[in-house]
DOKOLSE-406526 format. One line per 2 residues: for each residue z, x, y of C-alpha. Coordinates in steps of 0.05 Angstrom, whole numbers, plus 5000, padded with zeros to 4 digits. Layout:
# residues N
Z,X,Y  ...
***
This chain:
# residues 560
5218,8769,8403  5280,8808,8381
5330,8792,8322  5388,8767,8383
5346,8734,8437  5376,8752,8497
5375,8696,8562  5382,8704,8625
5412,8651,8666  5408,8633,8741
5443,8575,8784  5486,8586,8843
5538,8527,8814  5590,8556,8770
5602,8489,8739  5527,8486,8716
5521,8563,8697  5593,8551,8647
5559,8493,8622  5492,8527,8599
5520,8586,8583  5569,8549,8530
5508,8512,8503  5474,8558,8488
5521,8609,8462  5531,8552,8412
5463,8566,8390  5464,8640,8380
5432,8665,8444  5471,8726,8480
5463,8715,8553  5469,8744,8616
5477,8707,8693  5460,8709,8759
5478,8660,8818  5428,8687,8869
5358,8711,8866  5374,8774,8890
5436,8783,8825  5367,8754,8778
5317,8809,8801  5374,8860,8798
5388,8844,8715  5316,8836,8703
5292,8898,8733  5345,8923,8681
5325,8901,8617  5274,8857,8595
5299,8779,8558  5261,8729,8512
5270,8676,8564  5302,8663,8640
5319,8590,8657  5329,8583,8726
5355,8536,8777  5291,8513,8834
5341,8518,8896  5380,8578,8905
5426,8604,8961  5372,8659,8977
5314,8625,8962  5289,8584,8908
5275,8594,8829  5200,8595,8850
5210,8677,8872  5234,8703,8809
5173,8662,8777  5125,8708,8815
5160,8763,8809  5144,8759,8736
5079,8749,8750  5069,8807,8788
5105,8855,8746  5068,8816,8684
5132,8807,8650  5132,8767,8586
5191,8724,8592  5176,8648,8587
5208,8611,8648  5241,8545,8646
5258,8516,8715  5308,8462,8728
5296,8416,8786  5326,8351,8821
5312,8293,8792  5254,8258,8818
5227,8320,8847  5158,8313,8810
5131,8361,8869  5178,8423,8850
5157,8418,8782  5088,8412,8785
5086,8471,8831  5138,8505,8785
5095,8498,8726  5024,8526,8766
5064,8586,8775  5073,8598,8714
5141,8568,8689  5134,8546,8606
5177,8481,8620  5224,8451,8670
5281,8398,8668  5309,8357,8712
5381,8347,8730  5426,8317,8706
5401,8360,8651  5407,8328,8581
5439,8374,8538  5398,8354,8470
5343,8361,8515  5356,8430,8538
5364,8453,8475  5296,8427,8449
5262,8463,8512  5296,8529,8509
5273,8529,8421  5205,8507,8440
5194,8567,8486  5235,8613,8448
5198,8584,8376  5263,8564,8347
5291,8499,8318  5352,8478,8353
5414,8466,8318  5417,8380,8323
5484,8350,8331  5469,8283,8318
5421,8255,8267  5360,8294,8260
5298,8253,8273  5249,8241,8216
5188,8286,8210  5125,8247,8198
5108,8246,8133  5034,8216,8140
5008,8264,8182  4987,8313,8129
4951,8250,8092  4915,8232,8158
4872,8299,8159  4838,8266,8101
4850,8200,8116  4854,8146,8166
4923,8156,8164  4949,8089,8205
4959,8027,8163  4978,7962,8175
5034,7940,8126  5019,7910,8062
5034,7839,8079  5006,7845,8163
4946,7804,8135  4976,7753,8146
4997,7761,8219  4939,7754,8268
4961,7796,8321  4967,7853,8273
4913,7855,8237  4871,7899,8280
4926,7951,8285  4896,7999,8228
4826,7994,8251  4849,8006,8320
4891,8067,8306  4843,8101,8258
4786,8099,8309  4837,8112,8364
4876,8175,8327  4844,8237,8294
4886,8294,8272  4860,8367,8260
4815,8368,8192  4796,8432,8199
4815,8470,8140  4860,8513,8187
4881,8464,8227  4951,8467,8200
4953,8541,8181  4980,8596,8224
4910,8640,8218  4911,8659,8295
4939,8728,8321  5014,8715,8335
5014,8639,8325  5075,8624,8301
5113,8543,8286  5146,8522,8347
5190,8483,8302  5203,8531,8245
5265,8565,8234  5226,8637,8214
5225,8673,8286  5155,8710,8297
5120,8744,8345  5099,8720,8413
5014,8702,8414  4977,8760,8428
4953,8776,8499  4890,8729,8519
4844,8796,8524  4848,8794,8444
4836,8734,8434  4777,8723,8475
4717,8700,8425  4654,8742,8422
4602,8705,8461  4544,8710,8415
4539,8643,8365  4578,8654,8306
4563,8626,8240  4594,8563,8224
4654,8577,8178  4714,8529,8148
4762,8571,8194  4716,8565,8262
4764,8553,8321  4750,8505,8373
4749,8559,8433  4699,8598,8382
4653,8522,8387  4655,8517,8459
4575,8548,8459  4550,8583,8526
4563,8640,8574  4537,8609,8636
4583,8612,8694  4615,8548,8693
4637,8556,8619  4661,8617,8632
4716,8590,8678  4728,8540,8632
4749,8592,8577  4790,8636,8625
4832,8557,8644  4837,8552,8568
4874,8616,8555  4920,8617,8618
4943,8542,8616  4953,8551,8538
5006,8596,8559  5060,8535,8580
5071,8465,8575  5041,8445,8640
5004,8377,8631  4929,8397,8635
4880,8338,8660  4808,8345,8634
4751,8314,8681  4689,8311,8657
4625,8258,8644  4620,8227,8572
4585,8276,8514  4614,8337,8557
4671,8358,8505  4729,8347,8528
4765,8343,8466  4741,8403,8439
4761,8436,8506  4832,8402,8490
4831,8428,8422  4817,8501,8443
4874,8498,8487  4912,8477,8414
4883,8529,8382  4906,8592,8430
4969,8561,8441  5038,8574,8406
5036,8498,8377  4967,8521,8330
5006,8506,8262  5031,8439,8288
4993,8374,8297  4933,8361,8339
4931,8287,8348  4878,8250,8384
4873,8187,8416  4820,8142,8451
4865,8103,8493  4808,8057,8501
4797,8036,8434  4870,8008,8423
4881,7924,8438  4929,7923,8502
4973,7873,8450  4981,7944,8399
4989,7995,8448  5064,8011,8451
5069,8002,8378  5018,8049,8362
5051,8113,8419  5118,8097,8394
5126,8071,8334  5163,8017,8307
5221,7997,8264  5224,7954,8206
5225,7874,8215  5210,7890,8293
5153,7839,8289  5120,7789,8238
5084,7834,8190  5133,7905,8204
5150,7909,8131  5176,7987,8138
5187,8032,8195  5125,8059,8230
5118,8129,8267  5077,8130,8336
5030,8184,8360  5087,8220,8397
5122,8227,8338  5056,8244,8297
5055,8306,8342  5118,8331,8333
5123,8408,8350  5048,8398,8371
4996,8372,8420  4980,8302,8434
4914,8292,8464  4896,8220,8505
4822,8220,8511  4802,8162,8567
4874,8157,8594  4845,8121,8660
4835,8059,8610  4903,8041,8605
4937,7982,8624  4992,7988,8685
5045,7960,8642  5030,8017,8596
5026,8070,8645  5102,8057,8663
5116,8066,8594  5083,8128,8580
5102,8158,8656  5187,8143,8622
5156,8175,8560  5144,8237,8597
5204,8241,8647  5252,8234,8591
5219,8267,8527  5238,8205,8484
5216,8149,8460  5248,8090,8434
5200,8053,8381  5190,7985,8382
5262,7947,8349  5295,8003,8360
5360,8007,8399  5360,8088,8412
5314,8136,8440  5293,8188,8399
5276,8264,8437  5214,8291,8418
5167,8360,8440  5100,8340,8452
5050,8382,8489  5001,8326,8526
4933,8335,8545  4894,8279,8575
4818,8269,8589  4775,8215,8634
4709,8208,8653  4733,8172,8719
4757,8188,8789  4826,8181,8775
4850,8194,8854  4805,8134,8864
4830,8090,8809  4906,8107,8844
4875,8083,8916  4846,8026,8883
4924,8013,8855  4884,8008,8778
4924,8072,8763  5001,8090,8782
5010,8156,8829  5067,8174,8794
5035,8183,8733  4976,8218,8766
5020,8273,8788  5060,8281,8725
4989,8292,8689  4950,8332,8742
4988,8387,8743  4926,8436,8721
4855,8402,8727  4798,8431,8683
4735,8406,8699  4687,8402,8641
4614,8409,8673  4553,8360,8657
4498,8401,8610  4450,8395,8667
4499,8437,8704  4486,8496,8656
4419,8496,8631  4420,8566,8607
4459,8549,8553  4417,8502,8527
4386,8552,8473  4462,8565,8441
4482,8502,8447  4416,8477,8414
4421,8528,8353  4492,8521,8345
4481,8440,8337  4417,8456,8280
4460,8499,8245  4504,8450,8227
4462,8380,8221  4425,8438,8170
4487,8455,8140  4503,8388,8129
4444,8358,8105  4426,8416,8056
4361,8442,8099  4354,8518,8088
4328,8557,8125  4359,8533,8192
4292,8503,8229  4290,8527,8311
4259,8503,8369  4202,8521,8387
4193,8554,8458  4135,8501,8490
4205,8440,8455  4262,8478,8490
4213,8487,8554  4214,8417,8564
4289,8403,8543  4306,8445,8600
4273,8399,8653  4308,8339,8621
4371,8314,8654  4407,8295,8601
4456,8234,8621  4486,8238,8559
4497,8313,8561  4517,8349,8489
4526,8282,8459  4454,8261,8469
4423,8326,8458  4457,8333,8391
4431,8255,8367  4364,8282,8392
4357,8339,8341  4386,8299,8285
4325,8256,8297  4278,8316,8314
4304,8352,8247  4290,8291,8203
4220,8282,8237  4202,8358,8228
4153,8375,8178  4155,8450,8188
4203,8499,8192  4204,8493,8271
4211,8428,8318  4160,8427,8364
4143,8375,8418  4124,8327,8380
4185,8320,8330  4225,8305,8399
4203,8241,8410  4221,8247,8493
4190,8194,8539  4123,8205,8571
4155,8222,8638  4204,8273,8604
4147,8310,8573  4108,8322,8643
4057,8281,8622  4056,8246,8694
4041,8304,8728  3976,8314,8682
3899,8309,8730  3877,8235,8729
3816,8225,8692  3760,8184,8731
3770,8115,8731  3838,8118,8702
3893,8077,8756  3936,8115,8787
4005,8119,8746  4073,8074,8771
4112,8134,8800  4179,8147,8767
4241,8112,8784  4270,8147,8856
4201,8184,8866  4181,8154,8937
4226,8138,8988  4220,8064,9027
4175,8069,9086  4238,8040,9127
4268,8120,9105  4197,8157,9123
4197,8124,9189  4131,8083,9166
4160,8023,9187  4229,7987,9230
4294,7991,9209  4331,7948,9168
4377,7892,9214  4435,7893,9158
4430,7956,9123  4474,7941,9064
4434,7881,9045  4377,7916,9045
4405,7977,9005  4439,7922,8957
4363,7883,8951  4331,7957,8937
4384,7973,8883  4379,7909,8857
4302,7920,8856  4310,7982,8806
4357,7956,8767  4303,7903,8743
4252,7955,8733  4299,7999,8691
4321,7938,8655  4247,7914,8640
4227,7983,8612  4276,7983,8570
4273,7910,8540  4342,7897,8584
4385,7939,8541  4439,7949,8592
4457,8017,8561  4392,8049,8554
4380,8022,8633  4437,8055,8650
4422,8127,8615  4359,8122,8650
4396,8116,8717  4451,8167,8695
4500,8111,8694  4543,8097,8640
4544,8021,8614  4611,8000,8650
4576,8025,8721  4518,7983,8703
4558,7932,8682  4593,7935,8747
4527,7927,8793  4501,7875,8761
4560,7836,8770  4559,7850,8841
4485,7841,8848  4491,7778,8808
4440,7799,8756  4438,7756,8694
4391,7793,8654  4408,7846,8593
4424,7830,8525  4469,7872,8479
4487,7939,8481  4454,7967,8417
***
């Protein structure tokens, strides 16, 4: 980015144009303006600029043309796009062309200025009080880093607010989580101007495992060439390129917060915070204290002022793993969140701006959680502007093998084994015919136990410890005499299917009596642990949950 950053301007409303071009002449930009698309294509085909902020609707057509335009010519400049309020629509489709940001009118001034520093990696100069940086957050890489107040032991309803928020919130620990080590990361919020990131070509990781090193970046961990991950790296470099809200979908033990902390790491916002949060794991009772903060004597037990995860990732990204477990009430107040880029924390009387780059995550089907009204559309469509999908392991086998020697690497690393034991081929034979309902998650528990059962310098079948029907065993000639073996789970279809006998008169009793049929069996092999049932089924234990409700199944004790 040059010394002078140089802007170029485009709305058809003189009013507007005089008013933005006065702002931000106040903050040392030198601009140049256009009231048509035709005037903008004209300038830019002239001389390049750091940034263009454009209005949607224009007499010749709409903000949306000069967007591709700079995509086609693969121009550099960072786009903001200004649209009518309410018009979630405009933006979302103005951000998956490739605008950095948008606002919405009537534009808040303090607000535009924050935008138009974030994309051009500036701090703006603040008017008014500036707001407080958080102080914790360097304390809560090596901490828990939330709290409760000294004297909230004696309050109750607070009590669980530490526990809740350390098991909820993790920040970057990585040694380099807070150090600008990539090519062309630079601090959104620091006054020293640097260069823009380097183009995504460059930074594209080498595709062979690396060893494991204190400055390994999360892109650099995502393990596997197969097709599927391949996409999912080529996502991760384009949508680190805005501020477009990125939803990741994807089964439990997939990775989708090291997909969201990839998307950190090639972004702009590297140096600043990463701050996760299980959304799940906070009481309903805590929630808006813990995303916003709150101020001194707010509640019984507030002893000082508090910061909130928003404000924790100031300049940064803010990452809300299972965001389809939040509460309605909630939702409204994160969707305002959002719209507005402030919060007010709890007590207080004034909202306070903040820059926030949010990622979410979910295991569920949020389009069917909005038909079932369990999530709001609004908010849907604020955070679904670019979907990744993070696939199931079963989905890509072949990289198994990485995956598997990236994971002993480090359970060796940490526990002080040398050298690094492997698989054997005849163990990772049979891994690859396992489903795996738990996908990375499981397999990595799996080889913690298979590395601390090894003897040798390998893991071979044995040292697994898989179920008889996992290892093939079934499938192995009957000796004579021996009874024939219970098929698995699934393996023969009712003779009502094979045509062996009439059809069902109610066919949704009958389906409910035959699921309810294999639920018992899965629960009596597995001592009715409703978890372990469910793995075995490839649910997860809130779908299992679920059906034996509606089945009205009363057995299954606890979870562990």
């Amino acid at each position: 980015m040059s010394a002078d950053p140089r802007l170029l301007v485009v709305d058809d409303e003189p009013d507007l144009r005089t008013l933005y071009e006065m702002t931000l002449l106040r903050e040392g930009f030198s601009l140049d303006s256009a009231g048509t698309v035709e005037d903008a294509l004209e300038l830019l085909g002239t001389r390049r600029y750091d940034a263009v902020i454009t209005d949607m609707r224009l007499p010749d057509g709409s903000g949306l043309d000069i967007l591709r335009w700079l995509e086609q010519q693969g121009r550099s400049e960072r786009a903001l796009v200004i649209t009518a309020y309410g018009s979630a629509e405009n933006a979302v489709e103005a951000l998956k062309a490739g605008a950095y940001d948008y606002l919405t009118k009537p534009v808040d001034l303090r607000q535009f200025r924050m935008v138009v520093a974030s994309a051009l990696g500036r701090t703006p100069k603040m008017e008014g009080p500036v707001p407080k940086p958080f102080s914790s957050a360097p304390a809560a890489a090596s901490s828990t880093g939330w709290s409760a107040p000294s004297n909230a032991s004696s309050n109750p309803a607070f009590n669980p607010a530490s526990n809740a928020a350390s098991s909820a919130m993790s920040v970057a620990a990585e040694p380099d989580a807070f150090a600008p080590t990539a090519p062309g990361a630079f601090d959104v919020l620091g006054s020293v101007e640097a260069p823009r990131p380097a183009p995504a070509e460059a930074r594209k990781p080498a595709r062979a495992v690396p060893p494991l090193t204190g400055s390994t970046t999360a892109l650099e961990r995502l393990v596997g060439d197969s097709a599927p991950m391949r996409q999912v790296r080529e996502l991760i470099e384009k949508v680190a390129r805005s501020m477009a809200p990125v939803l990741l979908n994807g089964e439990s033990g997939t990775g989708k917060e090291l997909v969201a902390r990839a998307i950190h790491d090639v972004s702009a916002r590297r140096p600043q915070p990463f701050i996760a949060v299980n959304c799940g794991a906070i009481p309903e009772q805590l929630l808006e204290a813990e995303f916003f903060g709150y101020r001194k004597g707010a509640f019984t037990g507030a002893s000082e002022d508090r910061e909130g995860f928003f404000q924790a990732a100031q300049g940064g990204t803010l990452f809300l793993d299972e965001i389809g477990d939040l509460p309605l009430a909630m939702q409204s107040k994160l969707l305002r969140a959002l719209q507005e880029r402030s919060v007010r924390p709890v007590g207080a009387v004034a909202e306070m701006p903040v820059n926030v780059r949010l990622l979410s995550a979910t295991h569920k089907d949020l389009a069917a959680e909005v038909a079932g009204g369990r999530f709001r559309q609004d908010l849907y469509y604020r955070l679904n502007v670019i979907q990744i999908r993070v696939p199931p392991l079963r989905e890509r086998m072949e990289d198994l093998a990485p995956i598997s020697a990236r994971i002993l690497q480090r359970i060796a690393a940490d526990a002080g084994v040398a050298p690094v034991p492997a698989l054997t081929p005849a163990a990772l034979a049979t891994l690859s015919r396992y489903s795996f309902p738990g996908n990375v998650r499981e397999l990595e528990n799996l080889l913690h136990r298979a590395l601390a059962l090894s003897s040798g310098d390998g893991i071979d079948l044995a040292d697994l410890g898989l179920p008889d029907s996992v290892l093939g065993l079934d499938d192995a000639p009957a000796e004579p005499g021996d009874a024939p073996a219970e098929p698995p789970l699934g393996a023969a279809l009712p003779a009502e299917a094979r045509g062996g006998a009439p059809l069902p008169a109610d066919l949704a009793t009958y389906l409910d009596e035959v699921e309810k049929q294999i639920l018992l069996r899965a629960l009596e092999q597995h001592r009715n642990n409703r978890t372990a049932a469910g793995a075995s089924l490839g649910l997860s234990l809130r779908q299992m949950r679920y059906r034996m409700a509606r089945l009205e199944i009363s057995v299954g004790g606890d979870e562990s």
